[in-house]
Structures are given as C-alpha cells and as structure tokens.
C-alpha positions in Angstrom: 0.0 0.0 0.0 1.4 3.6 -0.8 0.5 5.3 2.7 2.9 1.8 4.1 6.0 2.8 2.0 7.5 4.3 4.9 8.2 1.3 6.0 10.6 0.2 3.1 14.1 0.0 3.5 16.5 2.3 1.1 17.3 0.0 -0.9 14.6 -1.6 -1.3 12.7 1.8 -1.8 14.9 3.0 -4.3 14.9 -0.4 -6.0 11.1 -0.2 -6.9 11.4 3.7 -8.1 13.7 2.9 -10.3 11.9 0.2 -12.2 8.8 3.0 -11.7 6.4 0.8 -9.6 6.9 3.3 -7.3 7.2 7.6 -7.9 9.5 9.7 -6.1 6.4 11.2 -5.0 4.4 8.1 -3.9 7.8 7.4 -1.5 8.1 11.1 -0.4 4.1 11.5 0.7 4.6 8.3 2.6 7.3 9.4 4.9 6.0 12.6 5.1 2.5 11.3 6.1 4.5 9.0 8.6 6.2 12.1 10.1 2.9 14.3 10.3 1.5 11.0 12.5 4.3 10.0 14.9 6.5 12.8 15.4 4.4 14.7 17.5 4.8 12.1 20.2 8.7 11.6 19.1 9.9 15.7 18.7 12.2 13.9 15.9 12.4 16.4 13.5 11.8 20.2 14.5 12.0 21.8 11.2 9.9 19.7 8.6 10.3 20.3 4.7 7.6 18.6 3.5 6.6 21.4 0.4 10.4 21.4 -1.2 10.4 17.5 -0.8 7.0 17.2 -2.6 8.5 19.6 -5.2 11.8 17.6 -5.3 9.9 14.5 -5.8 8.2 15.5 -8.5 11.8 17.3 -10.5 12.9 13.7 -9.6 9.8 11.9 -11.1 9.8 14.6 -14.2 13.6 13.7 -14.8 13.0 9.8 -14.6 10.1 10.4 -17.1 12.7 12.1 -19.5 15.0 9.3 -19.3 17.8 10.4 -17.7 20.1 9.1 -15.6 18.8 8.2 -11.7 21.1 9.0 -9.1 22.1 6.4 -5.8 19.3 7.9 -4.1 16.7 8.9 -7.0 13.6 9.4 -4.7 14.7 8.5 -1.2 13.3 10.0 1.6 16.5 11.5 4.3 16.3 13.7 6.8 19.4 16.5 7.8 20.6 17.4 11.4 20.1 20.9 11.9 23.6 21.5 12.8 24.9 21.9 9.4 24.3 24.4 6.7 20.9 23.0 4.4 20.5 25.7 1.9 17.7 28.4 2.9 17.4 26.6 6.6 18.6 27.7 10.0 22.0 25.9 11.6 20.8 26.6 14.6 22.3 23.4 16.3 20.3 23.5 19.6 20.7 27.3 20.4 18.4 30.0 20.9 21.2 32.4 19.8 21.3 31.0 16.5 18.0 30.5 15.5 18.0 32.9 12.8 21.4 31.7 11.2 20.3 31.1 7.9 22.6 29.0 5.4 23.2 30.4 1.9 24.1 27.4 0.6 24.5 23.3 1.3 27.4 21.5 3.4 29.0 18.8 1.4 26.6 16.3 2.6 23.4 17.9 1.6 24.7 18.7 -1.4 26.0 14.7 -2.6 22.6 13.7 -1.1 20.7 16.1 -3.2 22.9 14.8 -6.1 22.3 11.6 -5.5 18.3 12.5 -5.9 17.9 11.9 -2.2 14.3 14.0 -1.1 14.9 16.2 2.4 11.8 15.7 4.3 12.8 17.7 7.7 15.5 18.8 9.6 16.1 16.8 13.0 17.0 17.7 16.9 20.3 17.6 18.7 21.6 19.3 22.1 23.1 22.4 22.2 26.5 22.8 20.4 25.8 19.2 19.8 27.6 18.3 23.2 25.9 15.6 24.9 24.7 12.1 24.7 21.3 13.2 25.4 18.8 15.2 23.2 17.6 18.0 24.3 17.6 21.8 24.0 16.0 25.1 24.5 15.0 26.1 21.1 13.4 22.6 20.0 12.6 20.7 23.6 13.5 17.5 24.0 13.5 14.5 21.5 11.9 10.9 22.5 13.2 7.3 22.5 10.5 5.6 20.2 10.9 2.8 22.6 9.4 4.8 25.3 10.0 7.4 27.7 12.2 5.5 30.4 15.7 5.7 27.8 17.4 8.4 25.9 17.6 8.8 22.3 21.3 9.5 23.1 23.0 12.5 21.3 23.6 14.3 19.8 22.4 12.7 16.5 19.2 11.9 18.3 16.5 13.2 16.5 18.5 11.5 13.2 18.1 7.8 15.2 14.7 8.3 16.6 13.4 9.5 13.4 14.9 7.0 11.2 13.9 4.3 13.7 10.2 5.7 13.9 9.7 5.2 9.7 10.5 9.0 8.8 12.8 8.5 6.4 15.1 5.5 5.3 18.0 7.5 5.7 18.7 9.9 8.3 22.7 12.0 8.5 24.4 12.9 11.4 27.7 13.9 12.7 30.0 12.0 15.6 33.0 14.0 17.3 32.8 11.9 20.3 30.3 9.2 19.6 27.6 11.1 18.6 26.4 9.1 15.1 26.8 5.8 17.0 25.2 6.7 21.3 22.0 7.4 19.5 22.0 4.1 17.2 22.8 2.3 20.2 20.1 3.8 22.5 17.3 3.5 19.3 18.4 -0.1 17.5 19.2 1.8 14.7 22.8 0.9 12.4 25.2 3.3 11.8 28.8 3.8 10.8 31.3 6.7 11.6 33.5 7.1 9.0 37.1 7.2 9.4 38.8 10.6 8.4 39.1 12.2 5.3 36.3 9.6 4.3 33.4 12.0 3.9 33.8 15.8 2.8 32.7 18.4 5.6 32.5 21.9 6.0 29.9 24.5 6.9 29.7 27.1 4.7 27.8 29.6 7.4 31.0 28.8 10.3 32.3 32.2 11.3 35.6 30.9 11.6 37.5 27.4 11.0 36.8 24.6 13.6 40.0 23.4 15.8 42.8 21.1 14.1 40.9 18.8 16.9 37.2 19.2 16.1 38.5 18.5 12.2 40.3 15.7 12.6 37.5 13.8 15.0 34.2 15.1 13.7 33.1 12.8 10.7 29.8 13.4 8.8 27.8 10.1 9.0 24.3 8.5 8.2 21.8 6.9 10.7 19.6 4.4 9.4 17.4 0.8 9.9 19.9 -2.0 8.9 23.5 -1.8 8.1 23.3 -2.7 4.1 21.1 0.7 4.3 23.8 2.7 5.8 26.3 1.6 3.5 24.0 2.2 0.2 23.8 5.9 1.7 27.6 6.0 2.5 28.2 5.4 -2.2 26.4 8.7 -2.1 28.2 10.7 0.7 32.0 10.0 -0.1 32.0 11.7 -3.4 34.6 14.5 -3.9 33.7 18.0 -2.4 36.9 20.7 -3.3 35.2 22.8 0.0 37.1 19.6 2.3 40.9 20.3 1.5 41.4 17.0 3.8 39.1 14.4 2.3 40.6 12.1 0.9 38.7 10.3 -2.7 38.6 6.7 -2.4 35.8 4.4 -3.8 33.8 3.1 -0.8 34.3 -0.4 -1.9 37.5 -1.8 -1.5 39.2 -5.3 -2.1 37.9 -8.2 -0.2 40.1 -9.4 2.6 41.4 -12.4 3.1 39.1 -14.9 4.9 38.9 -15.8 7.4 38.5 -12.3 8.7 40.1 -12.0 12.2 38.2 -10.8 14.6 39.4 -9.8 18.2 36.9 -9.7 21.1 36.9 -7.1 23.6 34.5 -7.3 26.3 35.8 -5.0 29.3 35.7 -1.4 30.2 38.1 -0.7 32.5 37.2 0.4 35.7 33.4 -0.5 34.9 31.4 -3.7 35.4 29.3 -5.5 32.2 25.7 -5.7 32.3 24.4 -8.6 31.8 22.8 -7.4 28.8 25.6 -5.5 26.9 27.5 -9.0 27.9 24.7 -11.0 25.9 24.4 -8.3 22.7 28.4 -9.1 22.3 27.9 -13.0 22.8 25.4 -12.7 20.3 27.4 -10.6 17.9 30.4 -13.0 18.5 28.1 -16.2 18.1 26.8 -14.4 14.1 30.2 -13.6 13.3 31.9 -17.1 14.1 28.8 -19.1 12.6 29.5 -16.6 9.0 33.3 -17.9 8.9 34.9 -14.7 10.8 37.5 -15.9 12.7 36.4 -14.2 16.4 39.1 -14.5 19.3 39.3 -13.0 22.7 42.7 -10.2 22.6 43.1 -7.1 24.5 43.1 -4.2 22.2 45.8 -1.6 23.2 45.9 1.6 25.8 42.2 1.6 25.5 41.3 3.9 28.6 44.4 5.6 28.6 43.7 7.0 24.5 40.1 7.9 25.6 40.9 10.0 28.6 43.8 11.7 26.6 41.6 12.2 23.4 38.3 13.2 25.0 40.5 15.8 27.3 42.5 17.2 24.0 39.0 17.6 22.6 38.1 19.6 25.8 40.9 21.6 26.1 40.4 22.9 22.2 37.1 23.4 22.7 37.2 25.4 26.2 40.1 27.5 24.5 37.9 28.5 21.2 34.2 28.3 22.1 34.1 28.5 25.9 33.2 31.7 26.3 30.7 31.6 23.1 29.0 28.5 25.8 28.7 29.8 28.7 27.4 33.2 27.0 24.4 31.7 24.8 24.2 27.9 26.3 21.6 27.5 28.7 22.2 26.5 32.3 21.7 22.8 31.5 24.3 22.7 28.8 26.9 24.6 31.0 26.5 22.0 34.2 26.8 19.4 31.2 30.2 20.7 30.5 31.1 21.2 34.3 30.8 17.5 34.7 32.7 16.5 31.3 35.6 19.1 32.8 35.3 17.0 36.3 36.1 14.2 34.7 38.4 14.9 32.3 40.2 18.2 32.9 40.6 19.9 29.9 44.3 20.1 28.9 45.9 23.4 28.0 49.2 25.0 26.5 52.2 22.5 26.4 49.9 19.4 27.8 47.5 20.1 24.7 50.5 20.2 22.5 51.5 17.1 23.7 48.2 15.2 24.0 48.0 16.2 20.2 51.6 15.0 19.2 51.2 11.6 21.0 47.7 10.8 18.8 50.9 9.5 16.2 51.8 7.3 18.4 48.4 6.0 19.9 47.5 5.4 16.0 50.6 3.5 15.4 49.5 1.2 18.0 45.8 0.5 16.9 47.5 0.5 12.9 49.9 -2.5 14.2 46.6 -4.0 16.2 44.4 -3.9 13.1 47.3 -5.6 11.1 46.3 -8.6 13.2 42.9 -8.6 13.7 41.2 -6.1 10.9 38.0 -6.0 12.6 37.3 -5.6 16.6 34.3 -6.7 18.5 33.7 -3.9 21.4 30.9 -2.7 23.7 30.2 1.1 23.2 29.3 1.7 26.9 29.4 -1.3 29.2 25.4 -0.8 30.5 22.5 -0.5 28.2 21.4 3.5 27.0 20.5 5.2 30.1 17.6 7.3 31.0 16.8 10.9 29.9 18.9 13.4 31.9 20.6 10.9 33.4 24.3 12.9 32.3 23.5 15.6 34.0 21.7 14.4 36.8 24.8 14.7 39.3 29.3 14.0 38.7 28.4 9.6 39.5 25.5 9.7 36.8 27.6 11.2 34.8 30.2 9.3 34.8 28.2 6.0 35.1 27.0 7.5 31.1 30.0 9.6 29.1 32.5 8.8 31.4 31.8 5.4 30.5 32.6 6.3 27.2 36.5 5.2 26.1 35.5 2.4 23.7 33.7 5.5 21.9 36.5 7.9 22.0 39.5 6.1 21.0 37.9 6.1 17.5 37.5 9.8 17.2 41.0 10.9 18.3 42.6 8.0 16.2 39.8 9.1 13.3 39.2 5.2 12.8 35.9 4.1 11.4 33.4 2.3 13.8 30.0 0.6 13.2 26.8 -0.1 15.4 24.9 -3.0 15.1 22.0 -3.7 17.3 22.1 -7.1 18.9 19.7 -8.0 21.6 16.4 -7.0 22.9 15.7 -7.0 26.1 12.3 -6.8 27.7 12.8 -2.6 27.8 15.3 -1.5 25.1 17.8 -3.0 22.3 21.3 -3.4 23.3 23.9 -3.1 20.2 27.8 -3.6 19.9 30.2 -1.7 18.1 32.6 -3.1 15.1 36.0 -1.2 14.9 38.1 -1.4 11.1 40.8 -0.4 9.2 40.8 3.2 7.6 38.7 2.9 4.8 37.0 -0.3 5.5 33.7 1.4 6.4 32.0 -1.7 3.7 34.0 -4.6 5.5 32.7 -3.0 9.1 29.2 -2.9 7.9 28.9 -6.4 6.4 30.0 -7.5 9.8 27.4 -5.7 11.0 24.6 -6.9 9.0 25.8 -10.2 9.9 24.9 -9.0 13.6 21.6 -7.6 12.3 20.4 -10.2 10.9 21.0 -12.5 13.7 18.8 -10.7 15.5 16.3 -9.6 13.6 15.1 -6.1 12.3 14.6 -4.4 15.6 12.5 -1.3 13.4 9.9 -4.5 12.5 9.8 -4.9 16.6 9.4 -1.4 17.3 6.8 -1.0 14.5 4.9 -4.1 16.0 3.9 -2.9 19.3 2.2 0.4 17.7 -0.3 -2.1 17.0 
C-alpha cells in the first residue's frame, strides 16, 4: 500500500522507483504522512520540509520520465541534522542564539545527497553545540526514545536515530566527534557507521571561523539508518569529492575483499566498569553471528584503550574550552553549562604544552591501533558497558555522569585515532535493544558494515519490533 512505503528499506525503496512501480512522489508522501503521524509524540524532526520534498519528488519523477540518468538515491526519503548548513534553513544546532542563522548554501553532505536525488523531508534535533549524549535543548525541547519514555535517544544525532527508527525517512545524517552518530544508534536499535577521516567531505559554509585542528580531525559526517546494508548504500552517495574539504581524501567506498577468514578480536571490558548482563549477551550474540559466518572471532586485549580515551576526549576539551568556551557559557543554557562542568570533572581539559602534547602523542596511539588492526582487521567492542540510560541521566549529578560519558573510552579512542566504527543492534531485552560496536581499518567502512549486517540479521530487524507494538 502507498501510505505503508515508509516502511521500506532504502534499498529496497529506491529499487522499486527505479523500475517505476513506485514515484519519487508516492515514496516522499509516505514518509512525510509518517512524520505528520508519529512525530508529534517523538519531537524527531523540528524543522519539517515537506513542500520542497514534494516539489523535489516531482523534479525527480519529471527527470525519470525524460529518461535520464537516476542518481544512488533517486527518490529517497532522508532527513538533515540541523547542525549543518541546508541551503535556505537555520544551523541553529540546539541554540536559541542561532535561531536565525540562515545558510546560503549546502554543506558537502546535503549537497551529494541532493545529487544523488535523495528528497529532504525535515531537519532533525540535537543538544546544544551538539555536546551531549542526550537530546535536548531550549529552542526545540527535548527529542523521545520511540521505545518509550524510560531511555534516551542518546546525542547528539538523536532526533537523526529516533526518526529513522520511527519510519520517517530511510535515511537519516548525522555527525560524531565523540560518539555522537553511534550513542543514539545504540540507544534506538538503529545501524550506523562513523567514518574514518578524510572519508566523507565536511565543511559548513555559514562557520564564522575554521573549527580546531581537533574538532577537524575527529568530527566525521555520517548517516543513521534501519539496517547496516542501508547505511552503507547511503555512505556510495556521501563520499563523493567536495573541493570545500581540503582534507578528504577520494577513495571508492568499496575496497578489495580481505582475506578470509577475517580475524576478529573480542573485547568485552571497560576498564574500571562492570558488564551488564545485557551488553554482555548483545556481544555474545554478535560473537556467536560472526563465528557461525566464517569470521574468525578471538578473545585479545586491544591496546591503551582507557588511557587513549581520557587523553583524546581531554584534547578535545581543552580545544574546545580554548575557542568556544566563552561563546558557551554566553548563549548555552544553564543545562548545557553543568553538562560541561561534569565532562571538565572528569576529564580536565588540557591546556598550553599538555594540549601540545596530547595532540603529538595521537601519532603514536595510532601506530598502536595501525599494528593491532594488522592482526585482527576487525574488533568486537561494547560502546558503553550498561544498556542507554535514562533521559537526563548525564547531567543528573558528577556519578551519573560518569556512570554515562564517562563510560565512554571504547567511543572515544575512534575519534582521536579518526578510525571508522560501526553499530549494530544485537539484543532485545524486555525494555530496550542493546547493540555492539565493530572497529576497522581506515577505509574499511564496507567490510565493518557487512559484519554488522551479519549481527543484524541475527537478531532480527529491531524497526519491525518497534513498529509491531504500535499495533
């Protein structure tokens, strides 16, 4: 039925518009009816687009008509983070302050989805500054867990996850400087991968001034969606060239298969926190999938894991309280401000020399992980060692927080070391799914997300069990 096309995946979506069984517009009214009907309860998307994707849809259908050439995405439905530049919208990213900050033209990412022919339906939520695990913020309110009220949609790609999750859209982008593409696919069941760097081009055209050497090297543009094939369809679209990213670097997504079996080295432990019981049965599971598909899966200790975290996410810290510390504590809300009071508790910011320092010894860390992935090219990990916690939860006092982010190293390592990392959900429990995350080589972002759909499809599609108790 054409008001249940929501529920397609991409690429199965895109698969029936191209042989025309399906219009750009039949796909496009869909999710946007989907979005008129559950957002309200989810506060998913806060700026919705649904006149320009109905006139997109239709360019798209008129072009298809004409016989030429259909992009990636010809008449997929995505959705855009509202903190980067979407021609003729506001990058507000969470703050009141910058509510008016209208783009002039596209970021990179909009613009080689629009070229693919993917069809914006909406803009979605994040935190203020995009800084927390958590979605919430003055301008917009606060975003909902489509599994219910008791978990976070994590942050701060959380309207992208709960959206995509909820059937608006088969593709939703975000962004991840410190785990912020792969927290929310963990708290929603959704997949996700962050890309390593250089992999996708980035820049926003509206910034009043270049980001930190930092914030460039660990931020990676990034797409949310409901299965991991999904993700990587999306991913063709989002690595072509962009001459605004002097850094990127143009390889083809798909790269030579490696040899099999595929080593596989299983990390279970965060140091200095216990396992749940749950995060100890998604990794079993994952372990279990991957052995039974030929990977080669054996228990190693993966190096200076807490020690590269603490260092990286204080690096991160110290840049950021040394460019934009003043711009947050003069237009973030109190909420946002404690939020940073507990990240700087527990991990003090480093400054002068010590920042210097953190940043030269990032060489080094990397040549470790490099010698570590010669071995084993892909690594089993937890994200956080509990399942998603509850709303408010990181800023609820200093032990909550660090019970949440400070939990965080398995998350971190990745973005200092700019190494690409999946998300695959892999258990359900009675509340909430419970994922694990993949680790590969630089530009292996394809072999880390058939691994994951290997997970996936152990388990099952967790958006077909979400969708189920609607009814």
């Amino acid at each position: 039925m054409d008001d249940e096309l929501w529920r397609l995946s991409a690429i199965d979506l895109r698969g029936r518009i191209g042989t025309g069984e399906v219009s750009a517009r039949t796909a496009t009214a869909s999710a946007i009816g989907r979005m008129e009907a559950i957002n309200p309860s989810l506060n998913a998307v806060v700026v919705p687009c649904a006149e320009e994707a109905m006139a997109t849809a239709a360019a798209l259908d008129e072009a298809q008509a004409r016989g030429e050439p259909l992009g990636l995405l010809h008449g997929v439905p995505v959705t855009i983070k509202i903190n980067v530049d979407q021609r003729g919208q506001a990058t507000s990213n969470g703050v009141v302050a910058f509510a008016d900050m209208i783009a002039s033209e596209d970021a990179p990412v909009v613009a080689n989805l629009r070229k693919a022919g993917a069809v914006i339906i909406g803009r979605t939520n994040t935190p203020e500054f995009s800084f927390r695990a958590d979605t919430d913020n003055p301008l917009h309110g606060r975003t909902h867990n489509p599994w219910g009220p008791h978990v976070s949609p994590g942050g701060s790609s959380g309207g992208a996850a709960a959206a995509v999750m909820a059937g608006i859209g088969a593709l939703a982008h975000g962004n991840d400087i410190a785990g912020s593409l792969r927290f929310p696919s963990l708290a929603c069941g959704a997949a996700t991968v962050k890309p390593g760097i250089g992999r996708v081009p980035a820049f926003n055209p509206s910034q009043p001034a270049e980001r930190g050497m930092l914030a460039q090297a660990m931020s990676a543009q990034g797409l949310i969606a409901r299965s991991a094939p999904d993700v990587a369809l999306g991913m063709r679209a989002l690595v072509a060239v962009d001459g605004r990213d002097p850094w990127h670097v143009p390889q083809p997504f798909d790269q030579p298969a490696l040899e099999r079996p595929v080593r596989v080295a299983f990390c279970t432990q965060t140091e200095g926190f216990p396992l749940h019981a749950d995060v100890r049965a998604a990794l079993d599971a994952a372990a279990a999938a991957l052995a039974d598909a030929g990977y080669a899966v054996e228990p190693a200790e993966a190096p200076l894991v807490r020690e590269i975290g603490e260092v990286g996410i204080r690096a991160l810290l110290g840049e950021t309280e040394a460019l934009l510390g003043e711009v947050i504590r003069s237009y973030g809300s109190p909420t946002i401000n404690q939020v940073f009071a507990h990240y700087h508790a527990m991990f003090p910011p480093y400054g002068g020399t010590e920042l210097l320092a953190a940043m030269a010894k990032r060489s080094f860390y990397a040549r470790a992980w490099n010698a570590f992935l010669d071995t084993y090219p892909l690594v089993l990990t937890p994200l956080l060692p509990t399942p998603f916690f509850a709303p408010d939860r990181d800023v609820a006092g200093i032990e909550t927080a660090r019970e949440t982010i400070g939990a965080g190293a398995w998350s971190f390592v990745m973005n200092f070391l700019g190494l690409p990392a999946g998300i695959a959900a892999a258990h359900l429990s009675a509340v909430q799914p419970t994922g694990v995350q993949i680790v590969g080589r630089r530009f292996r972002e394809q072999t880390i997300l058939d691994a994951c759909a290997v997970v996936e499809a152990r388990g099952g599609s967790m958006a077909e069990r979400l969708w189920s108790r609607e009814s």
